[in-house]
C-alpha positions as CSV (number, residue, x, y, z in Angstrom):
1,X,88.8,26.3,-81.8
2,X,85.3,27.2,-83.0
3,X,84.2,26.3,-86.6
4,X,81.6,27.4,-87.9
5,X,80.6,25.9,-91.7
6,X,79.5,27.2,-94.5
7,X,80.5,27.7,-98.5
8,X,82.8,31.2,-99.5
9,X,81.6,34.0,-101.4
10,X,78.9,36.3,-101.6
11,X,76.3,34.7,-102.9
12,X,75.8,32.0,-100.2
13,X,76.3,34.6,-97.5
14,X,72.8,34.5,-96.6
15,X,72.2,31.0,-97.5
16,X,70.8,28.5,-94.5
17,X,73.5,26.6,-95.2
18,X,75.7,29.4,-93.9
19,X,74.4,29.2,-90.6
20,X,77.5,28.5,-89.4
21,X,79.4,31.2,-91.0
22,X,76.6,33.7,-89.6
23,X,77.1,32.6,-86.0
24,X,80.6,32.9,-86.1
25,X,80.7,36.5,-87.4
26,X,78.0,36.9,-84.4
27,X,80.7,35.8,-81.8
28,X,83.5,37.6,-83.2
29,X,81.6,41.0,-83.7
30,X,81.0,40.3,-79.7
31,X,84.1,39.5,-78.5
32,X,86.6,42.1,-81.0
33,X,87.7,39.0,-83.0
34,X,88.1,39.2,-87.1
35,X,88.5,35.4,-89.1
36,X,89.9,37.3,-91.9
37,X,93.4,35.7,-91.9
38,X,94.0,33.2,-94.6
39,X,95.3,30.3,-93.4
40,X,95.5,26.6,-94.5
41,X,92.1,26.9,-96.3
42,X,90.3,28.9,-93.9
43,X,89.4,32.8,-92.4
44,X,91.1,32.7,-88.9
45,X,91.1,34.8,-86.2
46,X,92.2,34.4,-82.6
47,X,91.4,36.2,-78.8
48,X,89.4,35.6,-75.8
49,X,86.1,34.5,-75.7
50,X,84.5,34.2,-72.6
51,X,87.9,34.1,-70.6
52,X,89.2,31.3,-72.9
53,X,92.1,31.5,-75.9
54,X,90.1,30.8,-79.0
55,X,90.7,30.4,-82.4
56,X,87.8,31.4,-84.5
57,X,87.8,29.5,-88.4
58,X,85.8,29.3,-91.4
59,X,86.8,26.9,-93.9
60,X,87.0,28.5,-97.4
61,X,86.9,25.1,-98.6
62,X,82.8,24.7,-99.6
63,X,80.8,22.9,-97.2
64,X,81.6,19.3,-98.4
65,X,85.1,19.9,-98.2
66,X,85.5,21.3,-94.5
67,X,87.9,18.9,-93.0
68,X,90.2,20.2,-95.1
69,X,90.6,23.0,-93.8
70,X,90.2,22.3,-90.2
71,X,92.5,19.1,-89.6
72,X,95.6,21.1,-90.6
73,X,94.7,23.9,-88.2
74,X,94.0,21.7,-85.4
75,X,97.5,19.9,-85.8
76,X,99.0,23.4,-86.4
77,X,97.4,25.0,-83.3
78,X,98.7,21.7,-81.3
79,X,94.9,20.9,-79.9
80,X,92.5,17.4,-80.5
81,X,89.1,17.0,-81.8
82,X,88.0,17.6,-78.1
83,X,88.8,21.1,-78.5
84,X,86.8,22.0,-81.3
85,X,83.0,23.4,-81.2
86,X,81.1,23.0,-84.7
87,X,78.2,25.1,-85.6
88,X,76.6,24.1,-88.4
89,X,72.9,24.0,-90.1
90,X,70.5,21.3,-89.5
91,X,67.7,20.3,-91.7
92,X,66.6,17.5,-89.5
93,X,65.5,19.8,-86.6
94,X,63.1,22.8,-87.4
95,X,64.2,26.7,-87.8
96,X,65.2,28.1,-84.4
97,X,65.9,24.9,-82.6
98,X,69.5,24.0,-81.1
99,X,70.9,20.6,-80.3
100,X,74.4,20.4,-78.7
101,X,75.9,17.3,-78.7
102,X,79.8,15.0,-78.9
103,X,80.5,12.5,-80.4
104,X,77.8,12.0,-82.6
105,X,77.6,11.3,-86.6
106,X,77.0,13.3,-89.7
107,X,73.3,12.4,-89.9
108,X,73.8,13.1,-93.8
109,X,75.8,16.7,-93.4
110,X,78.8,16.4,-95.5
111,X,80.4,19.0,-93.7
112,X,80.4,16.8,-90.9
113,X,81.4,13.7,-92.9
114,X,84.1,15.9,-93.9
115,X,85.7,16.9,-90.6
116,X,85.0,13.4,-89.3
117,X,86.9,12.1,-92.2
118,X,89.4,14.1,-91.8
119,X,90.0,14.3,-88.1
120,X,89.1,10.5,-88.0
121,X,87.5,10.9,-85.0
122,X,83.7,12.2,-84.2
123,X,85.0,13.2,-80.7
124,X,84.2,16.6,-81.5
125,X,81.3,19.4,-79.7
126,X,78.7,20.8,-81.9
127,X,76.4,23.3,-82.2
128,X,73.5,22.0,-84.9
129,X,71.2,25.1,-85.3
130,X,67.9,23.7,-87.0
131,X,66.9,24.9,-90.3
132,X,63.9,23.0,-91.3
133,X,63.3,20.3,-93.7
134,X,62.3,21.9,-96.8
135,X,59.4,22.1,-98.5
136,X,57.1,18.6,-100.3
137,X,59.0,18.4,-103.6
138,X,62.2,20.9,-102.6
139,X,65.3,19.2,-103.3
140,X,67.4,19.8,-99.8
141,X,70.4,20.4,-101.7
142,X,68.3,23.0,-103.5
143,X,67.1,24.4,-100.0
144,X,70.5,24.6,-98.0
145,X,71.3,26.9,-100.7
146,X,68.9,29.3,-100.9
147,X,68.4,32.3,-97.8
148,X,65.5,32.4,-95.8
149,X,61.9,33.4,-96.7
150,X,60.5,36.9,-95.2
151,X,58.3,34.5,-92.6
152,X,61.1,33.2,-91.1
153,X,63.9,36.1,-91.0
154,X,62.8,36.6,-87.0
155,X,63.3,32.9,-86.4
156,X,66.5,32.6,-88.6
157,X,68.2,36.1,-86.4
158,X,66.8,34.7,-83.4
159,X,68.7,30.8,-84.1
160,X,71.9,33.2,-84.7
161,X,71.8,34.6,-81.6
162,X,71.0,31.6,-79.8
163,X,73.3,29.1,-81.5
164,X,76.2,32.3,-80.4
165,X,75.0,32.2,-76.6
166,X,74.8,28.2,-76.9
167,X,79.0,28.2,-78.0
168,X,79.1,30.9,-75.0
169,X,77.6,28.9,-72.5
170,X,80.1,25.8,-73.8
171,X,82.8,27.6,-73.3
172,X,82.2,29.0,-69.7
173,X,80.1,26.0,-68.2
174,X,80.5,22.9,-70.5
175,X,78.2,20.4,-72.5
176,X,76.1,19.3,-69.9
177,X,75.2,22.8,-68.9
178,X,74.8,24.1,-71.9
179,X,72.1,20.7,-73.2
180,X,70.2,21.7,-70.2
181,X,69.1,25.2,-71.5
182,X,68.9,24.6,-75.1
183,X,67.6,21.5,-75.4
């Protein structure tokens, strides 16, 4: 299963807090698959993505709320925390970089609290797409929710189309493969 976060509705489609959401509509306009069915709190869709059976969700849940959404899918789909991949935003690492990791914390992201809670396990893959730290005097809870500014629309499409390629590379040639290029 790939999840990628974000919060529902059209005005935080564009948000940096929608990374997530973005990259996941990136994979599925690539590989013919739609997350438009509703189920257990989420858009899903399912086909093949890079030879393997996916399962493509985005929690309709809000951000905070994620696990939600995601631990009854898992147990429905019969898999474990090892097979999910997470793309989400990243304030701690700037605007076009990617860290892949498993197993880590939520370094602050309630989305990741979320699933962690939920899943009670961290024994998950993900794909943290930086954003940037916002501005002296910006609250980040403020920032997450706004889009990105003209200056960094190349950056932001290019972190998209990375953070897709990153979940690509996961998929056909594992973690270790995959930290090697993007890190």
């Amino acid at each position: 299963m790939i999840a990628g976060l974000g919060n529902p509705g059209r005005e935080y489609s564009r948000h940096r807090h929608n990374v997530g959401f973005m990259v996941l509509d990136l994979l599925g306009s690539r590989h013919g698959i739609e997350a438009k069915r509703r189920s257990f709190g989420a858009h899903v869709g399912s086909g093949s993505l890079c030879g393997e059976a996916v399962v493509l969700a985005k929690p309709m849940t809000f951000m905070n709320c994620s696990g939600d959404a995601i631990a009854p899918l898992i147990g429905y789909y019969k898999l474990s925390a090892e097979d999910l991949i997470v793309v989400h935003d990243d304030l701690d690492l700037e605007l076009g970089r990617l860290k892949l990791a498993s197993g880590s914390g939520h370094g602050g992201h309630n989305g990741i609290r979320s699933l962690i809670d939920s899943l009670g396990t961290n024994g998950f893959l993900r794909v943290r797409a930086g954003i940037g730290r916002p501005p002296e005097g910006v609250d980040p809870a403020s920032y997450v929710l706004h889009g990105f500014d003209k200056a960094e629309e190349d950056a932001a499409s290019g972190l998209i189309e990375s953070a897709a390629d990153a979940v690509e590379l996961l998929l056909k040639d594992g973690l270790a493969a995959a930290q090697r290029r993007y890190h």
